[in-house]
Biotite code that builds the C-alpha atoms (Angstrom):
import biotite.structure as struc

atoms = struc.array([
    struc.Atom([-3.924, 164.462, 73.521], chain_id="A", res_id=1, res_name="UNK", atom_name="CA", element="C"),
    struc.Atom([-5.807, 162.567, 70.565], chain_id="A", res_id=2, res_name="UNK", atom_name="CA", element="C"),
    struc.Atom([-4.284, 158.752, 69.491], chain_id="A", res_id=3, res_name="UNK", atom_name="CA", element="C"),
    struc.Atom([-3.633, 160.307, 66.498], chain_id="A", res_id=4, res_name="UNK", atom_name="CA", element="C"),
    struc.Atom([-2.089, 163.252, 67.099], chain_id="A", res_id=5, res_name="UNK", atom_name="CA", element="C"),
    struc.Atom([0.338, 161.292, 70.004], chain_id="A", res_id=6, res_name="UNK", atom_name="CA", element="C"),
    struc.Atom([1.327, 158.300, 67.412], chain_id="A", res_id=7, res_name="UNK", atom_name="CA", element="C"),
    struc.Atom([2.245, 160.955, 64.927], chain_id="A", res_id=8, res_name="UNK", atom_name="CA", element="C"),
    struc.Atom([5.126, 162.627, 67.307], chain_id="A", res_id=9, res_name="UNK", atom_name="CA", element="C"),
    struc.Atom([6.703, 159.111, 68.207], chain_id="A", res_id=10, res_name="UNK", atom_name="CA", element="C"),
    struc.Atom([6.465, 158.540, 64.646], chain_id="A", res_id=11, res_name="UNK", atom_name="CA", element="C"),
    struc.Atom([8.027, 161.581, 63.822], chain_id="A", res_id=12, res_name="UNK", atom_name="CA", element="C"),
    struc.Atom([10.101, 161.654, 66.631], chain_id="A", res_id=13, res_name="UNK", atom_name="CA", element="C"),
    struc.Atom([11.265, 157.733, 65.734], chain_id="A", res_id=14, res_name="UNK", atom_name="CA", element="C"),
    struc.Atom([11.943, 158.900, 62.442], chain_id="A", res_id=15, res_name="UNK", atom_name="CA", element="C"),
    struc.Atom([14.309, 161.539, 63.478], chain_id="A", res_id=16, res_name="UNK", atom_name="CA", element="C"),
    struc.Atom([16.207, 158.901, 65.796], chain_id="A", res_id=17, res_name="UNK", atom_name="CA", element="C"),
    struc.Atom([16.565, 156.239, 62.436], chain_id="A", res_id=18, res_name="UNK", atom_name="CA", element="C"),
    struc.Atom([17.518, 159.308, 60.355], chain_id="A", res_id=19, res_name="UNK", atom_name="CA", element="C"),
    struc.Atom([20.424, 160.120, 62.404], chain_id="A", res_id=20, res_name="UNK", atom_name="CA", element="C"),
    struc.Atom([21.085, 156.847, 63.317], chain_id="A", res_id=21, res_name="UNK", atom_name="CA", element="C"),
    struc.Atom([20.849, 154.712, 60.944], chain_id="A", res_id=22, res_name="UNK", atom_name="CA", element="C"),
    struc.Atom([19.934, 150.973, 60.955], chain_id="A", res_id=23, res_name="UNK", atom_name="CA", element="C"),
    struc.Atom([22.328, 148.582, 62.938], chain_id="A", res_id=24, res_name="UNK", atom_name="CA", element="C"),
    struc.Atom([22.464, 149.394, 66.521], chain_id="A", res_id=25, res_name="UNK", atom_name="CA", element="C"),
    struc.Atom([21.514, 147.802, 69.193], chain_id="A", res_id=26, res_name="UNK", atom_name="CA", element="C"),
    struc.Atom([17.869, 148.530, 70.781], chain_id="A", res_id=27, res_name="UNK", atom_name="CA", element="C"),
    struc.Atom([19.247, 150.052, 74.115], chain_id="A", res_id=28, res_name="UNK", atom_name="CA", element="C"),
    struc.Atom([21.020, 152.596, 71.477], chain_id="A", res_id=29, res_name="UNK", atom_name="CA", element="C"),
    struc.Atom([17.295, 153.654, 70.080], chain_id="A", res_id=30, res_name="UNK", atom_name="CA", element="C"),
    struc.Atom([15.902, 153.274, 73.253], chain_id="A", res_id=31, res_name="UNK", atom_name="CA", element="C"),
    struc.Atom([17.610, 156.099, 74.648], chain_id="A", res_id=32, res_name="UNK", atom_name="CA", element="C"),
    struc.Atom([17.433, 158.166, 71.736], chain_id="A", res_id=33, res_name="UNK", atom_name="CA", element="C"),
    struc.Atom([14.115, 157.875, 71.366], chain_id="A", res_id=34, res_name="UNK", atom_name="CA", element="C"),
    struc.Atom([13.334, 158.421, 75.460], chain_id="A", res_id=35, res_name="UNK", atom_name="CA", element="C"),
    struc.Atom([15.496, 161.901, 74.464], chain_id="A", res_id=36, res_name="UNK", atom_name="CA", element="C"),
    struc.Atom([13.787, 163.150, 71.371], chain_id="A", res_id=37, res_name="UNK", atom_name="CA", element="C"),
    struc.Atom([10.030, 162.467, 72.928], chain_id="A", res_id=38, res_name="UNK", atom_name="CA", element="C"),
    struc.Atom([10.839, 163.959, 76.278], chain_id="A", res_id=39, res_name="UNK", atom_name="CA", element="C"),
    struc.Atom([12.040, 166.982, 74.877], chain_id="A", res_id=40, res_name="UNK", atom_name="CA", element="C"),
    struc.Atom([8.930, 167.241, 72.788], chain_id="A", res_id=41, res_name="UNK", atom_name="CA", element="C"),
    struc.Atom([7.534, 167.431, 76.504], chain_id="A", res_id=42, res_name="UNK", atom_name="CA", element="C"),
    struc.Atom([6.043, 163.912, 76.612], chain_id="A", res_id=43, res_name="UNK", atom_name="CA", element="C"),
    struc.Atom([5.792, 162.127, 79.525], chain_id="A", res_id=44, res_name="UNK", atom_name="CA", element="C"),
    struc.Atom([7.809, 158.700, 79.046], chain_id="A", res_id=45, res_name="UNK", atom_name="CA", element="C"),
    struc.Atom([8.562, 156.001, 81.049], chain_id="A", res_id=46, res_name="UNK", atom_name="CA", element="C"),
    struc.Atom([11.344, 153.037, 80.229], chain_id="A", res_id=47, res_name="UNK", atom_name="CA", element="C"),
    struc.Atom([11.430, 150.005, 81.143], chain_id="A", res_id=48, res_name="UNK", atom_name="CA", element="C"),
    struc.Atom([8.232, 149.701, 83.008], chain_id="A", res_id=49, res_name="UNK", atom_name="CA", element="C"),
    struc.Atom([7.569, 146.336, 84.563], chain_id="A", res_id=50, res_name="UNK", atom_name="CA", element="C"),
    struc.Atom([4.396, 144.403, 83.259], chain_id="A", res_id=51, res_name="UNK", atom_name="CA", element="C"),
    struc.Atom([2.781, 141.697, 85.479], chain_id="A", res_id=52, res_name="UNK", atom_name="CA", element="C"),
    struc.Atom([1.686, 138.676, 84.192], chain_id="A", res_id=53, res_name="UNK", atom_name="CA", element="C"),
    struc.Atom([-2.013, 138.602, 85.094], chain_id="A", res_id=54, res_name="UNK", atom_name="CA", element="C"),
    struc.Atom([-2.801, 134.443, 86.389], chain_id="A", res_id=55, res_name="UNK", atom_name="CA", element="C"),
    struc.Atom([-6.230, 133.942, 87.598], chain_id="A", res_id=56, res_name="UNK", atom_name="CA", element="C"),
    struc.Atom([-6.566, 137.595, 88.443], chain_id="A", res_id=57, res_name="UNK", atom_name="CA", element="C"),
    struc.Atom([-3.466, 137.755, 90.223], chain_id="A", res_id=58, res_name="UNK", atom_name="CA", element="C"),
    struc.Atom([-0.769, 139.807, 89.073], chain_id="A", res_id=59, res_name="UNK", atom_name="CA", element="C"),
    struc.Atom([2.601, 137.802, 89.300], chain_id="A", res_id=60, res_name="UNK", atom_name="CA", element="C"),
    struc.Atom([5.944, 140.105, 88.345], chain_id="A", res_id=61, res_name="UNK", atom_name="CA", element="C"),
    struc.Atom([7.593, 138.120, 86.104], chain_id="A", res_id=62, res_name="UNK", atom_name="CA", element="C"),
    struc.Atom([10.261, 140.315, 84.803], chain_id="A", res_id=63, res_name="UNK", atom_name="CA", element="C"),
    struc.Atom([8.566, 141.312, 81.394], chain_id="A", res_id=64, res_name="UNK", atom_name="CA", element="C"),
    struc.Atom([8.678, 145.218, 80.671], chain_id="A", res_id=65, res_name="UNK", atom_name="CA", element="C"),
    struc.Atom([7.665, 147.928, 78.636], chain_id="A", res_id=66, res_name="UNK", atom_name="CA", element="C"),
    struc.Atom([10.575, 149.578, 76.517], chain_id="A", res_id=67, res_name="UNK", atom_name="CA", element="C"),
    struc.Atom([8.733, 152.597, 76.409], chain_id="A", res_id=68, res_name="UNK", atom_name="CA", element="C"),
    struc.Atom([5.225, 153.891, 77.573], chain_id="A", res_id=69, res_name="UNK", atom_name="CA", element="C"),
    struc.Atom([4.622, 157.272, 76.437], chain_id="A", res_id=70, res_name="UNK", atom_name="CA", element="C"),
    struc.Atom([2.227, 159.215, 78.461], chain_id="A", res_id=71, res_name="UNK", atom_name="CA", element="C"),
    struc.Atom([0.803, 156.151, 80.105], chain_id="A", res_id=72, res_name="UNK", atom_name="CA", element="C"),
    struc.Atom([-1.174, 155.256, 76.908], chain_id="A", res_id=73, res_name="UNK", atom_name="CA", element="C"),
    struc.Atom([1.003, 154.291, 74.050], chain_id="A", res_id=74, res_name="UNK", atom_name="CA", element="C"),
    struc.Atom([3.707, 151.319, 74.266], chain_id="A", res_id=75, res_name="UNK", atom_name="CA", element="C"),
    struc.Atom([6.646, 151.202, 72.121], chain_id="A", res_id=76, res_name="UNK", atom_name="CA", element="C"),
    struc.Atom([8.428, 147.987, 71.905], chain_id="A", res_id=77, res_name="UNK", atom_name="CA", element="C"),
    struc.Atom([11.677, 148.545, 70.412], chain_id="A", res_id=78, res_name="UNK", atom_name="CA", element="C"),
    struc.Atom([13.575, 145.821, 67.766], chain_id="A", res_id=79, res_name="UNK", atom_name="CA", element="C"),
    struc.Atom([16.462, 145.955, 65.344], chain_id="A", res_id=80, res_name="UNK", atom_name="CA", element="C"),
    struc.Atom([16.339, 142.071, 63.844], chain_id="A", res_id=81, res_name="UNK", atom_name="CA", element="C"),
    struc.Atom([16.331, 140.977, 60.473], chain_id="A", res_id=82, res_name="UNK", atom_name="CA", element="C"),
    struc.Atom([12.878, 140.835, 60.580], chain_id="A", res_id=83, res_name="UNK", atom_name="CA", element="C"),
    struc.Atom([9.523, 140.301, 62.289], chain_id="A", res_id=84, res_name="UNK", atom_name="CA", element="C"),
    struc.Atom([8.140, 136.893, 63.515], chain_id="A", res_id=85, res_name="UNK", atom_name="CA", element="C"),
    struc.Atom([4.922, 136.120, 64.916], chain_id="A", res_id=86, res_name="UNK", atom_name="CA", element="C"),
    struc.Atom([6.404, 136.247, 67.952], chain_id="A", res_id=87, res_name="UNK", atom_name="CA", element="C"),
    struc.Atom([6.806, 139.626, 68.228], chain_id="A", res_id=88, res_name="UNK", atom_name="CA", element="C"),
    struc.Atom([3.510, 140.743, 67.415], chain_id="A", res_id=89, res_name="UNK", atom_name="CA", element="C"),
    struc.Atom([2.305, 138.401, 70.244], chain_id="A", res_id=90, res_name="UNK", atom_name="CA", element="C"),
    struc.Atom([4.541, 139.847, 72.829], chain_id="A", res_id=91, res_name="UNK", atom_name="CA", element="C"),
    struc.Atom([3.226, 143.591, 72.096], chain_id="A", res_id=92, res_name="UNK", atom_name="CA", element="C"),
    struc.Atom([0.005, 142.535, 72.179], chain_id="A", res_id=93, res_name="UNK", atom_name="CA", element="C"),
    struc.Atom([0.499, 140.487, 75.566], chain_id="A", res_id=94, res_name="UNK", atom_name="CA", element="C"),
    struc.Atom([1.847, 143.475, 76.815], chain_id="A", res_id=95, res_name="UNK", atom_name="CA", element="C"),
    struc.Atom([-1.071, 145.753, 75.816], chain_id="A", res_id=96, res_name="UNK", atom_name="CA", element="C"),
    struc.Atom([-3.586, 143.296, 77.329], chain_id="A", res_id=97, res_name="UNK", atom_name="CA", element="C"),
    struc.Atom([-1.534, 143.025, 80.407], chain_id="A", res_id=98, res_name="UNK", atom_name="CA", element="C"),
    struc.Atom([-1.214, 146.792, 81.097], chain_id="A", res_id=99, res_name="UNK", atom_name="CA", element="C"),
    struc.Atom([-4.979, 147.297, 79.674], chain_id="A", res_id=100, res_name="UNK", atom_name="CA", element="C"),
    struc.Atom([-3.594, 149.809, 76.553], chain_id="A", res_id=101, res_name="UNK", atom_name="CA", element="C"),
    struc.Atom([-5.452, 150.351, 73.548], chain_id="A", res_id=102, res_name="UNK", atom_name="CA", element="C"),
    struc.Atom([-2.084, 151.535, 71.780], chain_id="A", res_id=103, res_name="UNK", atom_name="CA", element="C"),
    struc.Atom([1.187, 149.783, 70.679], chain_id="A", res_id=104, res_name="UNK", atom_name="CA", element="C"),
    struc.Atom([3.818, 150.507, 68.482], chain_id="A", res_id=105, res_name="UNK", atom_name="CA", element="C"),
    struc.Atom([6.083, 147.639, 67.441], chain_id="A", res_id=106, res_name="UNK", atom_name="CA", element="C"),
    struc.Atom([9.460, 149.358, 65.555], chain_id="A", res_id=107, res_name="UNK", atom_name="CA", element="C"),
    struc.Atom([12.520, 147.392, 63.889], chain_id="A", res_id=108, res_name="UNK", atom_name="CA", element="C"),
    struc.Atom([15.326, 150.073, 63.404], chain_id="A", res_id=109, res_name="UNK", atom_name="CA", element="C"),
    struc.Atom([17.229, 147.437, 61.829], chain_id="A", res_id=110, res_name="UNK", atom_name="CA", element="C"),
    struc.Atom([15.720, 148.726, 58.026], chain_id="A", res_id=111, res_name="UNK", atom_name="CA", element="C"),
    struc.Atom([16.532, 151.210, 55.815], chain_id="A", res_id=112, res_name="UNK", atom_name="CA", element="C"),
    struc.Atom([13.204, 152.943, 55.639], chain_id="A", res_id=113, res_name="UNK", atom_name="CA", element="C"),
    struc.Atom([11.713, 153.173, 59.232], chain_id="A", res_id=114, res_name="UNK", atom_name="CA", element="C"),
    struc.Atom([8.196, 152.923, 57.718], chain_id="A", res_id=115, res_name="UNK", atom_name="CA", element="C"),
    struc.Atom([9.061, 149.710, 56.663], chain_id="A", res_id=116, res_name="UNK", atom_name="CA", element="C"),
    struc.Atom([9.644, 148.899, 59.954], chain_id="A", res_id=117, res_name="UNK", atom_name="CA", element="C"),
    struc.Atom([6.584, 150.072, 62.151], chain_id="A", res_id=118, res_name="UNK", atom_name="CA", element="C"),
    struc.Atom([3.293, 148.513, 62.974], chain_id="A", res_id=119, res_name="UNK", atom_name="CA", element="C"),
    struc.Atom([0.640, 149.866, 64.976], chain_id="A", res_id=120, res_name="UNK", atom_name="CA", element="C"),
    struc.Atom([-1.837, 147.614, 66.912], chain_id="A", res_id=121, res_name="UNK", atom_name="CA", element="C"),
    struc.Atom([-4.934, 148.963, 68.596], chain_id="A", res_id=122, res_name="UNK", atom_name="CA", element="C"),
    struc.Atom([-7.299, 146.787, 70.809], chain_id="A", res_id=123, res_name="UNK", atom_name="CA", element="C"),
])
């Protein structure tokens, strides 16, 4: 399956999730949701997948992990803050270079629009 065409169903699929339920939950609430609505679109998602911190070409496991990886190429890291700091950009993008992924998709449920709430980074 294309980039394209795979960012387009979690999109869609993340759209349906905010649609339903609304802004103000906590992650772990989306999270599961979302896990739901992509698998039964026939995806192939993992949760919570640890990512190793990579030291001198040693990979330490530190505890850090994926809220969702969808068909071992796109990651989803999952907010619902205010709003997004440069922090949170660096820690999907720490996670793509960890796990060597081209894709991520950084979402804050915590808006009224979900558009206004999704970036999409590619290395």
């Amino acid at each position: 399956m294309e980039f394209e065409e795979l960012t387009r169903k979690i999109i869609g699929a993340s759209i349906d999730v905010h649609k339903i339920l609304g802004p103000g939950l906590l992650e772990s609430a989306y999270e599961e949701c979302l896990f739901y609505e992509l698998t039964q679109q026939g995806l192939r998602v993992e949760r919570q997948k640890p990512v190793p911190i990579v030291y001198k070409e040693i990979k330490l496991d530190y505890g850090y992990r994926i809220d969702l990886l969808v068909e071992d190429t796109v990651i989803i890291e999952l907010k619902s803050i205010d709003a997004f700091a440069p922090i949170h950009e660096a820690q999907i993008l720490t996670y793509m270079k960890f796990a060597n992924k081209k894709i991520g998709l950084l979402m804050n449920f915590n808006v009224t629009v979900l558009k206004n709430g999704l970036k999409r980074y590619v290395l």
